[in-house]
N, C-alpha and C positions, 0 to 999 in steps of 0.2 A: 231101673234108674232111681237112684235117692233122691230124693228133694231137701235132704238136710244137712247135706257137704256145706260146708261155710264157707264165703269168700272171702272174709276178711273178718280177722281177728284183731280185738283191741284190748286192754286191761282202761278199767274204770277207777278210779279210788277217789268214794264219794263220800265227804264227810270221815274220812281217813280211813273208811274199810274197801279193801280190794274186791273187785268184781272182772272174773274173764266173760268177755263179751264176743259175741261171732254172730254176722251178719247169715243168713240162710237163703233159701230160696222162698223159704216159708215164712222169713219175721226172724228172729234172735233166738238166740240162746247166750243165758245168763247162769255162768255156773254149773252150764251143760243141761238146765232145764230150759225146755222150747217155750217160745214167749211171742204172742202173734196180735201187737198191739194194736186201735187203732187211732191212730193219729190225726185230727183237723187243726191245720193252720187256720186262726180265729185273726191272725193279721198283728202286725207290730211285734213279733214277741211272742203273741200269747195263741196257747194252745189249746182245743180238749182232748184230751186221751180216753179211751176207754180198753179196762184191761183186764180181762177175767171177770167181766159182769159187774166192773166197779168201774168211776164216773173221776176221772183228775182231773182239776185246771193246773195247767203250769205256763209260767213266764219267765224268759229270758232275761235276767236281771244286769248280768254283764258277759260277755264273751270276749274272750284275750287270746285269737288267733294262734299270733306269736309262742305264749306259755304251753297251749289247747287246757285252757282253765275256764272255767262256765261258773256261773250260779243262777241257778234256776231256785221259782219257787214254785212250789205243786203243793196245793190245797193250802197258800201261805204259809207250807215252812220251809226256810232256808235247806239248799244243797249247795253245797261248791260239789263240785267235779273234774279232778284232771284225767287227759283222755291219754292214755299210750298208743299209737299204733306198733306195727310189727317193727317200722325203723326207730323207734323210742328204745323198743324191747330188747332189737339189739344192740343198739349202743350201751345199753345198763350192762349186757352179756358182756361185752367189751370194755367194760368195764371207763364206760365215759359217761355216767351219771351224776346224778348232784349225790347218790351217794359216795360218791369219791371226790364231792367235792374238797377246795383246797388249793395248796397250789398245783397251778400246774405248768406245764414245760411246753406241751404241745396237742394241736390236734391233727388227728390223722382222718383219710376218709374211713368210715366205714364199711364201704361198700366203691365200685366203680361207677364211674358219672361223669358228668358234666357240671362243670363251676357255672350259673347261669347270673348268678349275684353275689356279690359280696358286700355286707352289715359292716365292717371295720376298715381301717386304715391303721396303718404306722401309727404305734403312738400313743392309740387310743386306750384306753384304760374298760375292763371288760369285768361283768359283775357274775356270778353263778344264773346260767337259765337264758343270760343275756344273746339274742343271734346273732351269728359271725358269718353266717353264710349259706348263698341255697344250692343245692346239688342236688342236679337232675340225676334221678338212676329208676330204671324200669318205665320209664312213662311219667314219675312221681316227682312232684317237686318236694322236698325233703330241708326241713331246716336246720342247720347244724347247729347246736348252742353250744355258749360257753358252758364247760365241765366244772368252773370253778373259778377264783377272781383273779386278775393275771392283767397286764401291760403287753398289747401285741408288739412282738419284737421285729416280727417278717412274714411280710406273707409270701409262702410260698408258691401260690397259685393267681392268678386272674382270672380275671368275668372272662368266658368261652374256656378255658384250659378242659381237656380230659384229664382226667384224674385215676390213677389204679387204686386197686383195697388197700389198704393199711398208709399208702403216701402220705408223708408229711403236710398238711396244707398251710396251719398257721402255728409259730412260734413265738411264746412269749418270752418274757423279763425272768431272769432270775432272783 
């Protein structure tokens, strides 16, 4: 039996360089080298790490749920960090990223779910990054952001709705 199948994959981009990140049974892997840090919560924020026979403080400067944007400081220098998980990763594949930010027409889900909330109403005016909605799928509650800046025209779904792949959910302003 392996002890180093990963459960969950993220992408990192800390200070603007990309990192693939995957949880183990054993501690991480960063770029596919294994990483078995250890971690004390010192309380409020602040941390020590020790990591290959070397000693970090780090502290939770700001955390933005919403974005999944951090900045930490470790040894007092700044990191921002934004976090991808797998439903980040594939929304960018489907091409509903802020790199395609812009206008846009509409969103669809990307995946099948459940509507458990919805961020907007009629009307409302929506910026790149901004949430429009959370969709349950797998277990996951999952936030769907605007893809780019747009005027919701309709929404097509409601809090409890099921929802299929690709279904139209909200449409904006032309």
């Amino acid at each position: 039996m392996s002890t180093t199948s990963s459960s969950s994959a993220y992408k990192a981009i800390i200070n603007k360089r990309s990192l693939d990140i995957a949880e183990t049974e054993d501690g991480y892997t960063v770029n596919g080298a294994a990483l078995q840090p250890d971690i004390l919560s010192m309380g409020d924020g602040y941390f020590h790490i020790l990591l290959e026979n070397k000693s970090y403080r780090a502290e939770v400067v700001k955390a933005d749920t919403a974005t999944k944007t951090f900045t930490f400081k470790i040894n007092n220098k700044p990191y921002t960090v934004e976090v991808k998980d797998k439903f980040d990763l594939l929304l960018e594949k489907m091409g509903m990223s802020s790199a395609t930010a812009g206008k846009i027409n509409s969103l669809r889900a990307p995946m099948p779910g459940l509507i458990i909330d919805l961020k907007v109403k009629q009307g409302d005016t929506v910026k790149l990054n901004d949430p429009l909605l959370i969709l349950e799928a797998m277990k996951m509650e999952n936030i769907l952001k605007s893809p780019g800046e747009g005027i919701v025209k309709t929404l097509k779904i409601k809090k409890g709705d099921s929802v299929e792949k690709n279904q139209v959910l909200i449409e904006f302003q032309d």
